[in-house]
N, C-alpha and C positions, 0 to 999 in steps of 0.2 A: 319331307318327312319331319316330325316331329317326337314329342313323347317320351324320352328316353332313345331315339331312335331308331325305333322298332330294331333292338339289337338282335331279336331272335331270329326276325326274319328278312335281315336285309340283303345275305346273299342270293334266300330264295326270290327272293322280289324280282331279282337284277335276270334272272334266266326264262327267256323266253324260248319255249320248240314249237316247233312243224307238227302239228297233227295228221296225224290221217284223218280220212275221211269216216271211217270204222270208231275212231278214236274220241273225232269230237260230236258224232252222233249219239256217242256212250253218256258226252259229259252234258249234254244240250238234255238225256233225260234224265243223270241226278248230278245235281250238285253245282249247274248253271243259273245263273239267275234268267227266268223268262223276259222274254221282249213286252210283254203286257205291263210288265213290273220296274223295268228301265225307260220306256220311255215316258211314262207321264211324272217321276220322279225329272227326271234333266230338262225336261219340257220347261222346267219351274225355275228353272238356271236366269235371271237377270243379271247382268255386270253391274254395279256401284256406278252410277252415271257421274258426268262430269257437275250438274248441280250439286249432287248431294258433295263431292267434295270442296267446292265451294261453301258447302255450307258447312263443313268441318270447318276451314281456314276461318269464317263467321266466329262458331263458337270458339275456336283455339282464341281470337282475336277479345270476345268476351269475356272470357276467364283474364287472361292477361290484362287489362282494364282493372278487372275487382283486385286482384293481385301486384296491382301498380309494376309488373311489367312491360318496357318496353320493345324488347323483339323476343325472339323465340328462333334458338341455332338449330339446323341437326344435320347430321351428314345421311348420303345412303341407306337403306333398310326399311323397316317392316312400317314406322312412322311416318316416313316420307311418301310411301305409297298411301297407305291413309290418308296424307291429306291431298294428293296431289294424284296417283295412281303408276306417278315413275320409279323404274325400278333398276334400282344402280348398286352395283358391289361396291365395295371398300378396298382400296390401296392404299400406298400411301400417299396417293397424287389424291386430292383435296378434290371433292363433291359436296357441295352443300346449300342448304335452302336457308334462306333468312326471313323467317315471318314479321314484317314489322306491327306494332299497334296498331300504325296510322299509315297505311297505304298496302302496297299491293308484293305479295311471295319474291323473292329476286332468288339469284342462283348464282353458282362460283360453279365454273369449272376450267379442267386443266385447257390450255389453248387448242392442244392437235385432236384434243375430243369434243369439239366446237356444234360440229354438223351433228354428230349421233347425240348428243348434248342438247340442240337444239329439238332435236326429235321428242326428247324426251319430256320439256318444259313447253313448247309452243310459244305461243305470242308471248309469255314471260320474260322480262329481263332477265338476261345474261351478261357477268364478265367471267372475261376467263383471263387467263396467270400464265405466261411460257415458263419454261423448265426453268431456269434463272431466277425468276422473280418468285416472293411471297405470296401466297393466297391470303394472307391475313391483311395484305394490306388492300384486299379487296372487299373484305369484311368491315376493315376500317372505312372505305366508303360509303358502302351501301348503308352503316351504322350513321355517318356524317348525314347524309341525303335524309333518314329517318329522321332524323334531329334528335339521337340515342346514344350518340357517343357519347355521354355521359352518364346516361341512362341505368337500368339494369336488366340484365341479358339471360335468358332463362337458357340452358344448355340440356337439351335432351339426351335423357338418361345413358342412353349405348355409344354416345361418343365417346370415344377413344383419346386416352388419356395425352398422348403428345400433342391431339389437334384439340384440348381445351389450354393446355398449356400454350400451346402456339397464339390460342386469342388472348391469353392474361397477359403473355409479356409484348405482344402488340398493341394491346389498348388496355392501360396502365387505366385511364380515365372510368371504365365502366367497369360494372358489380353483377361478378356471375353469379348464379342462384340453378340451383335444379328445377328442370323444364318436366320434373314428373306431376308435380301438380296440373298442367296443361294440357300433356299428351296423356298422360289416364285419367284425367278429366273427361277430355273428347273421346280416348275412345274405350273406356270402362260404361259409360252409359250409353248402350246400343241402340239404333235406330229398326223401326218395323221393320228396314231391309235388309240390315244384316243378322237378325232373329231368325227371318223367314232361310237366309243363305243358311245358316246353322243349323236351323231343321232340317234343310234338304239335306246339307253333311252328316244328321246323326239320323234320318231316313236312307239312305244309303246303308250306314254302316248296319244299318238293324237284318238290311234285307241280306248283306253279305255273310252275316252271323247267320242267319239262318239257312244261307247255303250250304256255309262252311260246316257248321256241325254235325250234321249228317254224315259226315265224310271221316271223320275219326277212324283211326283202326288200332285193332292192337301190333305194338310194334310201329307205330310215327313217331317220326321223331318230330321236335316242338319244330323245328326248321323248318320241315318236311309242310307241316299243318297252316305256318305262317306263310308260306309260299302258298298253300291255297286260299289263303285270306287276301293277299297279296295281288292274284290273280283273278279274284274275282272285284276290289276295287276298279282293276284295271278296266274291268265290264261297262262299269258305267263312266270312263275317260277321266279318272282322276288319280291321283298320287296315295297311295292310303297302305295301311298293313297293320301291324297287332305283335305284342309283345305275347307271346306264348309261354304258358307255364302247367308239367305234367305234375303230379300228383306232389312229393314231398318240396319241389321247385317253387312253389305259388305258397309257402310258407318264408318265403324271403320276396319282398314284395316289389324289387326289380331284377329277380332271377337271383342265377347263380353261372357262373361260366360253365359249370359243364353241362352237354346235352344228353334231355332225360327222353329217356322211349314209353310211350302209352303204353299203360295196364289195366287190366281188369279191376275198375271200383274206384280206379284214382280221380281224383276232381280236375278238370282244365278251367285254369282259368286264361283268360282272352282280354288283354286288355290292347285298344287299339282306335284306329280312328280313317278321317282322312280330309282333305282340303275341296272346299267348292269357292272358286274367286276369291281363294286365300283364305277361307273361314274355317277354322277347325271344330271336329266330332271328336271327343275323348271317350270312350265308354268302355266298359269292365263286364264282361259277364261272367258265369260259372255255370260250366256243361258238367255231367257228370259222367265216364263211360263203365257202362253195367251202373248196379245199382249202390250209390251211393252208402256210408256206413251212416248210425245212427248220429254219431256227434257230429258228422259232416252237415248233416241235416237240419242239428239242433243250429249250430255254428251259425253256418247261411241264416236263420230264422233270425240270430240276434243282429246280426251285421244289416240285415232288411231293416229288421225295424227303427236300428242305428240311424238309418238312410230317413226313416221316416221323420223320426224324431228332430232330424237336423230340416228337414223342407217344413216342417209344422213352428218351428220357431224362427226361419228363414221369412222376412218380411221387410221391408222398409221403416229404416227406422231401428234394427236391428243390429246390435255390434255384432262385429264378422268374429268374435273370438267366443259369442254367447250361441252362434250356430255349431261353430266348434264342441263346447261344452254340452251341448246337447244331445251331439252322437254317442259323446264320451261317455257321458251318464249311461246311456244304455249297457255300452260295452262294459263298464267297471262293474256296472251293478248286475249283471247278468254271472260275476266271477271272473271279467276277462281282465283282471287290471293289477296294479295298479297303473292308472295314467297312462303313460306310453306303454308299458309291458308288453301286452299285447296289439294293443292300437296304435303302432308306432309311428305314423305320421300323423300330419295334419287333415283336417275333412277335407280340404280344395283350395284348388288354387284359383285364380279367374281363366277364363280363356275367349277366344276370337279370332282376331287375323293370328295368333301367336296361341299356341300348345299350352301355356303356360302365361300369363301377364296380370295385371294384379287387377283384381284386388284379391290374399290370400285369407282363406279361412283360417284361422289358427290363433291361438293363443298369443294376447299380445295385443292385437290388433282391435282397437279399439272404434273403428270408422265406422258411421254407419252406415247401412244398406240404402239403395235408393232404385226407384223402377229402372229397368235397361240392363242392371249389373248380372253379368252370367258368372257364373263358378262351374268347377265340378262339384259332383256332392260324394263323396267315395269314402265309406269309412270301410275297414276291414279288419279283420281278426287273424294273425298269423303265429300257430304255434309251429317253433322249430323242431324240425325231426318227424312234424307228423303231414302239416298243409298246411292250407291260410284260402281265407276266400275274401272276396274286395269286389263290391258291387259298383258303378262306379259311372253317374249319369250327367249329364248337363243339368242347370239349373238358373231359371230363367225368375228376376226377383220382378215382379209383379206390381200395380198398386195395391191391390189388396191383400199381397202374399207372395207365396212363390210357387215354381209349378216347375215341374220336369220334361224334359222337351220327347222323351220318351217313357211309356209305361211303366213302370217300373217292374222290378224283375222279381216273381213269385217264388221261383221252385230251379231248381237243379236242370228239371223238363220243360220249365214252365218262365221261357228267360223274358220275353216280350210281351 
């Protein structure tokens, strides 16, 4: 799970019962996703093969080159898997990959975790470290063997602060430098394969919104609703759920602690997602139950066109804070402003193997756009005391432009 971690609905998630036979004959005619409609979506399911992540550790190897880096550290996590596809937690016993320039990935690990270690790396070099001894001074090696020990050392972003401390006061000789230029290098510009896994994640999420909404009643609680979101990701075999928000709730734009009960006219908003081979779907709709009020109406139209505005100036070549500025214009000049007032985040963050990772829309950010780069594009309008709506898509940057990996969304009835 990702998101904010689907805070609404993560006890419903966790609970699975026993149907009857009465019971799930009921749900197979509403509110199930059909068999015609799961399997040609999962059918589309490919793993990230063992080429393509060699050909990460390629480009990681090319950028470090232009960047006169010589190795590239990272422990455990969401990068490791990227380049390599192993997947290891973090303690404090020491896991980690050392990409050099000039030769081939090697690996540290603790001694008594040697064999499942070995599982996880293959034909790769391995030392490992018993309880006693330094990991660093296995670093020191594998940096000596690189001919980097004096080098400079790019350290990926999410290591953990005692184990970059532990290599500065180990190798006094080499200049650490942040490894984000390299790792959101490689994987901020996506490949046709992991575009394609992203669409299968946000074609899933579209068909389980369309399950789900139907099913509202008055008197659900947001919990109640996320467990049906929750259980119909489960449908097509993946991790997935939704941040639920009832009528005055979705006027604070990641809830509120307490839980609100569906009413007549109130607006839902549904923001949620879910994972295919680690790849995330982020996306936002607005259901409305019964018939929507007039400024709800108007509301939604400007926050649309907000979305449009931001994918119309969305292009390569494009600074990520003038996509920003783009939405905003709409929102301010429609009366919803000033500036944050009402629009009170930013258009997007990037996303991929990770819910959130960069490159972020927003003020400030002056980088440009370039083909591969995904965001979300979600701008919203939230007055306190009354709602708030937040539309809220993937956004795939294009050569010629940008596009949205789903439809975008019309009307209150009219989301896909």
């Amino acid at each position: 799970m990702f998101r904010r971690q689907f805070i609404k609905s993560a006890a419903a998630a966790g609970a699975i019962t026993t149907l009857s036979a009465s019971t799930l004959y009921a749900q197979q005619q509403k509110g199930r996703i059909p068999k015609e409609t799961l399997d040609p979506i999962k059918s589309r399911i490919k793993p990230i093969s063992a080429d393509e992540r060699l050909e990460r550790v390629e480009r990681a190897k090319e950028l470090m080159a232009e960047q006169h880096i010589d190795a590239l550290f990272m422990e455990g996590g969401t990068t490791l898997g990227y380049f390599t596809g192993a997947g290891w937690g973090r303690s404090e016993r020491l896991f980690a990959m050392i990409i050099p320039r000039k030769g081939d990935p090697q690996y540290i690990a603790p001694k008594f975790e040697e064999a499942r270690a070995q599982e996880q790396v293959g034909t790769s070099r391995l030392l490992t470290w018993e309880e006693h001894e330094s990991p660093y001074a296995l670093v020191h090696q594998i940096l000596t063997d690189a001919g980097a020990l004096t080098g400079t050392i790019a350290i990926e972003e999410t290591t953990r602060q005692f184990v970059t401390e532990g290599i500065a006061q180990s190798l006094s000789s080499v200049r650490l430098v942040s490894g984000t230029s390299v790792t959101a290098g490689c994987r901020s510009v996506k490949s046709a394969h992991e575009i394609e896994l992203m669409q299968i994640a946000n074609d899933m999420t579209m068909e389980v919104y369309k399950a789900a909404v139907p099913q509202l009643k008055e008197g659900m609680k947001e919990q109640e609703f996320g467990g049906i979101i929750s259980g119909l990701f489960r449908e097509f075999g993946v991790g997935g759920g939704a941040l639920v928000l009832f009528g005055e709730a979705a006027a604070y734009p990641h809830g509120t602690v307490k839980e609100h009960t569906l009413k007549e006219g109130q607006p839902v908003l549904i923001d949620g997602g879910c994972s295919v081979e680690g790849y995330a779907s982020d996306i936002t709709r607005m259901a409305a139950f019964g018939t929507p009020s007039e400024k709800m109406v108007k509301v939604f139209s400007i926050v649309r066109d907000a979305q449009s505005a931001a994918l119309a100036a969305a292009k390569p070549g494009a600074a990520a804070e003038d996509i920003d500025a783009a939405a905003r214009k709409v929102i301010v000049d429609a009366g919803y402003g000033p500036d944050y007032k009402y629009f009170t985040h930013r258009l997007g963050h990037g996303i991929g193997l990770e819910g959130h990772e960069w490159y972020y829309l927003v003020r400030g950010n002056k980088r440009k756009e370039e083909p591969g780069n995904t965001h979300s594009n979600e701008p919203g309008i939230y007055i306190p005391g009354e709602f708030g709506v937040r539309l809220e898509d993937e956004m795939l940057i294009t050569d010629s432009g940008a596009k949205l990996l789903l439809p975008q969304s019309q009307s209150f009835d009219k989301m896909f």
